[in-house]
LUMPAPA-607422 format. One line per 4 residues: for each residue x, y, z of C-alpha. Coordinates in pm, whole numbers, plus 50000, padded with zeros to 5 digits. Example, Ala and Ser with C-alpha at 12.3 -4.5 7.8 and 13.67 -1.06 7.14 Angstrom:
REM residues 2
51230 49550 50780; 51367 49894 50714
***
This chain:
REM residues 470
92500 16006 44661; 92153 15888 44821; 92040 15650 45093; 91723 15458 45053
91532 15461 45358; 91511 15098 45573; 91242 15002 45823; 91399 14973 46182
91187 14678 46144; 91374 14533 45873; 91700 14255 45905; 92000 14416 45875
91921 14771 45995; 92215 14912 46250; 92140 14864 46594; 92132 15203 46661
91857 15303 46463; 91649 15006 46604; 91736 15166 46940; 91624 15518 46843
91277 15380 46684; 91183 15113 46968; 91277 15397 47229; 91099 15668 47094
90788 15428 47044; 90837 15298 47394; 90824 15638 47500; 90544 15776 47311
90298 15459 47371; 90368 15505 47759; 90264 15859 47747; 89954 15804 47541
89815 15504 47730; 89889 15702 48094; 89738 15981 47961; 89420 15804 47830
89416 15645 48200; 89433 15931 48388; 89152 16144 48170; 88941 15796 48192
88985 15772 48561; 88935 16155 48603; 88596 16091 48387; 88478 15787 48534
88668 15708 48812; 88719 15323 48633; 88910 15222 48327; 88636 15042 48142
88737 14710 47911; 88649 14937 47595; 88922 15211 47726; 89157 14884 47769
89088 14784 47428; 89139 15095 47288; 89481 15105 47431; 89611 14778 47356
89470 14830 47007; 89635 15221 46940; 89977 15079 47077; 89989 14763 46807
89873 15003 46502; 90131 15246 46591; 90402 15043 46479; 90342 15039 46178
90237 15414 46114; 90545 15500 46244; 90746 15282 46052; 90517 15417 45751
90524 15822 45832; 90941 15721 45943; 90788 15910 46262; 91098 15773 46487
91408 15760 46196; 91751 15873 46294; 91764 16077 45973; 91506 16333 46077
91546 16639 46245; 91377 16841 46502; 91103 17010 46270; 91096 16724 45979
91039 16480 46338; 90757 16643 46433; 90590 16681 46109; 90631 16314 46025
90489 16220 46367; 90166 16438 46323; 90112 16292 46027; 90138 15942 46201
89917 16094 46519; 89658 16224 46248; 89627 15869 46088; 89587 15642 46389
89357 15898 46526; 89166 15838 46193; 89200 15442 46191; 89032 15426 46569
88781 15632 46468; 88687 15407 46120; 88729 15142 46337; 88499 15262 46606
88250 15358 46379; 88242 15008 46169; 88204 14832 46508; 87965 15052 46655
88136 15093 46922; 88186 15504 46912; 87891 15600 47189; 88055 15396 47450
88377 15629 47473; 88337 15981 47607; 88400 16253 47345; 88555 16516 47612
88829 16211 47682; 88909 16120 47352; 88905 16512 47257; 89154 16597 47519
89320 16236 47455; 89398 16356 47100; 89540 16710 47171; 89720 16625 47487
89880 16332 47324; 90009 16483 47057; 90120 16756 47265; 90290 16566 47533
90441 16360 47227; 90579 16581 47039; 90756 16776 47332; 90904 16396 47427
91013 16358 47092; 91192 16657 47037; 91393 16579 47416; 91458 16227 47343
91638 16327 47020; 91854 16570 47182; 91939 16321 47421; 92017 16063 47138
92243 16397 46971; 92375 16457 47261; 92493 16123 47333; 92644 16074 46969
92838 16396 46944; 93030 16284 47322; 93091 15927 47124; 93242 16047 46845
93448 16350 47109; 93602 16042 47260; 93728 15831 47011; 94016 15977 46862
94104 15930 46505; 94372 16004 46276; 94437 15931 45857; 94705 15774 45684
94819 15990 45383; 94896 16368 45382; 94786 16494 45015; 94520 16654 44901
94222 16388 44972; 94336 16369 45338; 94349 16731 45461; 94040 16775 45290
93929 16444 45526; 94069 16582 45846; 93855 16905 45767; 93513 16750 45724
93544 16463 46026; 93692 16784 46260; 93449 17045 46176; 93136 16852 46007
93128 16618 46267; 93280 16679 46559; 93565 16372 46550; 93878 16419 46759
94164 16434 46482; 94461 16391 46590; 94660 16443 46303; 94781 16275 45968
95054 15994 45921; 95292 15985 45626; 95353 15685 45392; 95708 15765 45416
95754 15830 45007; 95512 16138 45015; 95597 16495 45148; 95274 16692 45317
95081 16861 45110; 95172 17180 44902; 95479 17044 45103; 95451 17252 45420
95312 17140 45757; 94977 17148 45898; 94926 17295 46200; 94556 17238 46279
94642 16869 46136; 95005 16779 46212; 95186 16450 46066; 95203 16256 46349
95513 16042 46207; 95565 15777 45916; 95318 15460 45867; 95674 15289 46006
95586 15411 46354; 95179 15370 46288; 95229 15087 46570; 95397 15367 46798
95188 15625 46739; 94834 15410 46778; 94921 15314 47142; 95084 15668 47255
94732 15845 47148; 94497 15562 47262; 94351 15589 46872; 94043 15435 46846
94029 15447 46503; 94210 15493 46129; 94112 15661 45819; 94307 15549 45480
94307 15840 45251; 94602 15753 45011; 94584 15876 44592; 94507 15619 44353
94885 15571 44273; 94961 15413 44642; 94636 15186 44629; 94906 14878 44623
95016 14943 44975; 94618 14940 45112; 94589 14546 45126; 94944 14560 45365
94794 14816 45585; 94473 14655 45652; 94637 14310 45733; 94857 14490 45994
94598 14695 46131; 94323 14384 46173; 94521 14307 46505; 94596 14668 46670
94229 14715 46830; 94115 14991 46624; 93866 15074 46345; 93969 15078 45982
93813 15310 45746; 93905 15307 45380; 93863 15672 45185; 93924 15572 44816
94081 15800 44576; 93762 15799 44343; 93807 16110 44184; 93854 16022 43809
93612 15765 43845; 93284 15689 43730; 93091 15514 44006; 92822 15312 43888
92606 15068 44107; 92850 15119 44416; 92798 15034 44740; 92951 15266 44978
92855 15478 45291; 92837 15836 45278; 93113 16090 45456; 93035 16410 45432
93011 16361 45024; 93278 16150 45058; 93283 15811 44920; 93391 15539 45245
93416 15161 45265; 93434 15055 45571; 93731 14762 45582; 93706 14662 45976
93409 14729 46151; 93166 14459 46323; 92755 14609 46401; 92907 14621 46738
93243 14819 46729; 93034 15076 46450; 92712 15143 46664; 92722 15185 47041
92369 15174 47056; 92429 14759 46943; 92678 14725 47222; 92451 14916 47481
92149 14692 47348; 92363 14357 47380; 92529 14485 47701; 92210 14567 47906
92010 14240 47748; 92274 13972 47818; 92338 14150 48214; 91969 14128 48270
91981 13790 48202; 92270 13656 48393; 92193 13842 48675; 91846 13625 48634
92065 13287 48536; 92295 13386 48860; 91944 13389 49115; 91787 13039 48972
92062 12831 48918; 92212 12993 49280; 92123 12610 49454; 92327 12487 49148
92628 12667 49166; 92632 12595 49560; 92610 12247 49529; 92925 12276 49255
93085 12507 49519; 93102 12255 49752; 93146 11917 49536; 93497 12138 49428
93573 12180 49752; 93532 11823 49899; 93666 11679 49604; 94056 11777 49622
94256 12059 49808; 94225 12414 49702; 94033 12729 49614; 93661 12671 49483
93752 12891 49193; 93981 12904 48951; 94103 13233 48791; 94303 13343 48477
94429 13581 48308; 94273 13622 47944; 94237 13906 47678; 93883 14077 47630
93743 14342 47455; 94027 14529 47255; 94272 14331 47414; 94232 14434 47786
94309 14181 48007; 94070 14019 48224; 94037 13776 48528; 93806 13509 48452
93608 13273 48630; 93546 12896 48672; 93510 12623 48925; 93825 12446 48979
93822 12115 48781; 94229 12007 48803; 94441 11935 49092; 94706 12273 49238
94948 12230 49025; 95224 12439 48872; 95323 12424 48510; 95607 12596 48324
95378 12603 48049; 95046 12619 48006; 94878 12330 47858; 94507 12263 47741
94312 11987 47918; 94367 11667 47671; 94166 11358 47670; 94269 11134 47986
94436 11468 48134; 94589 11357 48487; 94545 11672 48613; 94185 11694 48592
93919 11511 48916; 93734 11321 48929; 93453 11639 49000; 93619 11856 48768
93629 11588 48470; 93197 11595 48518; 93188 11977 48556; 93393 11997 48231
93182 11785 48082; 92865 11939 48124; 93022 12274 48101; 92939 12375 48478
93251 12450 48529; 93205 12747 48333; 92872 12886 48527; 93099 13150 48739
93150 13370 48440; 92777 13473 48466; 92926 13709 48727; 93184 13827 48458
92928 13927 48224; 92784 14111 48523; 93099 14304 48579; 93081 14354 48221
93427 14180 48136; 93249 13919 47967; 92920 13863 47752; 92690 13568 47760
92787 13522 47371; 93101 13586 47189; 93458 13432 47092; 93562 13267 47409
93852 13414 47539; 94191 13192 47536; 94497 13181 47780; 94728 13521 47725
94999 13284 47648; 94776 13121 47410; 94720 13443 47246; 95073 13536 47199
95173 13171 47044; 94861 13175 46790; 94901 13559 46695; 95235 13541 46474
95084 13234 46289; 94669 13303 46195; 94614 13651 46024; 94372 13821 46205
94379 13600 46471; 94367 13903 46745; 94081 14068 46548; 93880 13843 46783
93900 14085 47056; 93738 14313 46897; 93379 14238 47137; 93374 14114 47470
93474 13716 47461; 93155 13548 47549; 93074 13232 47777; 92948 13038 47429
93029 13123 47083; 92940 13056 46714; 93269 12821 46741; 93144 12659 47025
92778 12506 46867; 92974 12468 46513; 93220 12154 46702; 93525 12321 46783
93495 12317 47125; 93778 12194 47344; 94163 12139 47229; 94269 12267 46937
94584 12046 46877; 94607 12134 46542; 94690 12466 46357; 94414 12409 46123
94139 12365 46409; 94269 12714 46566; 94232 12841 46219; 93846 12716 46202
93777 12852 46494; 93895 13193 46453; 93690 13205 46128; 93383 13168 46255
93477 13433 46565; 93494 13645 46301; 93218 13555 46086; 93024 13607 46428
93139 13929 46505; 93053 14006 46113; 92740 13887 46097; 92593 13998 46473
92252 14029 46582; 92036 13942 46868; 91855 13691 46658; 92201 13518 46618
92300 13561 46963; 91963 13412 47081; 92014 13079 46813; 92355 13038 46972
92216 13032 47342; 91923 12786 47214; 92190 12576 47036; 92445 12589 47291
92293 12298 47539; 92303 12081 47239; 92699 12088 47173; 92726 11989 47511
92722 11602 47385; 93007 11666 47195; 93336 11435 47251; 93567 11722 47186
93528 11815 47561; 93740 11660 47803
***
């Protein structure tokens, strides 16, 4: 089985490996243009504007030539990395220097500074290249140490599953779980990989061992009961991995990933849950930025603060309890926009609601009321995009009666949403508009990327004119 190469450039491309190319190239142009700077001003005492050039135009060319030469890919390793990047060094050295000489501009540039500019950077470049990669190792090898897995099935296909994920690479496996119908196999027990119970007590045995996530290895004969598993295992937090039973099979044309030289299709997994490097990316980006949105629109959210406060009796804010990312509950934030009240039962703000000021009704309506979460997404309970996150009770009425309704949770619930600019905003009185909405949570958690987060922020002032908001 064989992977065609993608440019990190490319749509589509995991997260990670975007991470790994943009940070090696952030690192590499940084030590490059300081090192040009400090041999010019060592030289010259000034950085001249044909040094400046020459910087700005070596950083732009590089991106390419490294995309080119795969100088930066998450595929290569330590001796294979440093080849490829020579060769990418070698042939942007040789581009300046056509380019230089077509211009006629080669005599104004010192040729003991671009000398030692060309060793030294390749040098210093290749050294950082080699660290940064361990670090990016490193930092794989402790993700995959601390999510715990286990398989469901106990034949032949699974043990020899348990063996590669434990020893190949590096996974935590806790053990196997039996259909039930199936004894283990060559009928004995396994002691390095024990069955942990029967798929009757899956639900048991998922929360006792905090499993982060399931392999299905199951023969060909039990494929029927795949479809049931999946379903039940959509809403228990964790990431599915199917392991067919392709052994008398022909594959032709398939589309699969690559275990180990095992055949896997991945049944649950969002870019987010299966790279960390997409959650660290979306994590960092959307803090930065409502740490920025908390400082300018600070005059704002004072003069909410205290329109709340004159306006009826009560705290400023107004805090719940709701379900974020895998299902861990979080307190989150809002300006108060109803009257103190106390409910048996929770109920959704309706058109005309009673409960709701005069303040509140214009802070709902404008979605103010919802500018305190920036400091959730600080914490990190909450990110500036994502399903928003619903009552508890909310979640435990709607969960018996949408399939997959919970699989929501798999992200961090977000302040707007793809729900939220597609007009389902508001109540959902209905079944069916619950439905809608959950369907395109999960088409958003399916189809992320920080393009598609950044359309949803643009689009997100306009749905503010919608009438489902009350």
């Amino acid at each position: 089985m064989t992977h065609r190469y993608q440019s990190p450039l490319a749509p589509g491309v995991r997260a990670t490996d975007k991470l790994i190319f943009w940070s090696h190239w952030a690192l590499a142009t940084a030590i490059q243009t300081s090192l040009l700077i400090f041999l010019t001003l060592n030289k010259t005492s000034d950085v001249a504007s044909h040094y400046r050039l020459l910087i700005i135009v070596s950083s732009l060319i590089s991106v390419p030539l490294c995309v080119l030469f795969r100088a930066f890919s998450s595929q290569n390793g330590y001796l294979i990395g440093l080849a490829r990047f020579a060769a990418a060094w070698a042939t942007l050295m040789a581009t300046l220097t056509f380019l230089a000489f077509v211009t006629k501009t080669s005599e104004l540039f010192s040729r003991e500074v671009i000398l030692q500019w060309i060793v030294g950077g390749a040098v210093l470049q290749g050294t950082a290249l080699v660290g940064l990669q361990s670090v990016f190792l490193r930092l794989d090898r402790n993700h995959r140490n601390s999510r715990p897995s286990l398989i469901i099935g106990t034949g032949r296909l699974a043990l020899d599953l348990a063996t590669k994920l434990s020893h190949e690479r590096g996974e935590v496996m806790l053990g196997l779980v039996s259909l039930g119908t199936a004894a283990p196999f060559n009928g004995e027990e396994n002691s390095q990989f024990p069955t942990l119970g029967a798929v009757s007590e899956l639900r048991r045995i998922l929360k006792d061992n905090d499993v982060s996530r399931v392999y299905i290895a199951l023969p060909a004969k039990e494929a029927d009961q795949i479809e049931d598993l999946y379903v039940d295992l959509l809403d228990a937090q964790v990431d599915v991995v199917w392991i067919p039973d392709f052994a008398n099979l022909k594959l032709l044309n398939h589309s699969v990933h690559d275990l180990g030289g095992m055949p896997a299709i991945h049944l649950n997994e969002s870019p987010l849950t299966s790279d960390p490097g997409a959650a660290l990316m979306k994590s960092f980006l959307e803090r930065g930025l409502a740490l920025f949105g908390l400082v300018m629109l600070a005059p704002l959210l004072i003069a909410c603060a205290l329109a709340v406060k004159l306006s009826s009796p009560g705290p400023v804010l107004f805090r719940q309890e709701r379900h974020g990312w895998n299902g861990a509950i979080i307190e989150v934030l809002k300006f108060r926009s109803m009257r103190v009240h106390t409910d048996n039962q929770l109920k959704q703000a309706q058109k005309g609601d009673p409960r709701v000021t005069p303040v509140g009704r214009i802070l709902r309506r404008t979605s103010l009321d919802e500018l305190p979460q920036l400091i959730n997404v600080i914490k990190g309970d909450m990110a500036l995009v994502g399903p928003r996150p619903h009552a508890v009770v909310h979640n435990d009425y709607y969960s018996d009666k949408i399939i997959a309704y919970m699989a929501r949770h798999r992200i961090k619930p977000g302040i707007t949403g793809m729900a939220q600019i597609s007009g389902y905003r508001g109540e959902t009185e209905t079944l069916e508009k619950m439905q809608k909405r959950v369907e395109l949570d999960l088409a958003y958690i399916n189809q992320w990327s920080l393009w598609l987060d950044m359309k949803i922020l643009l689009k997100t002032p306009l749905s503010l004119f919608s009438d489902d908001i009350y």
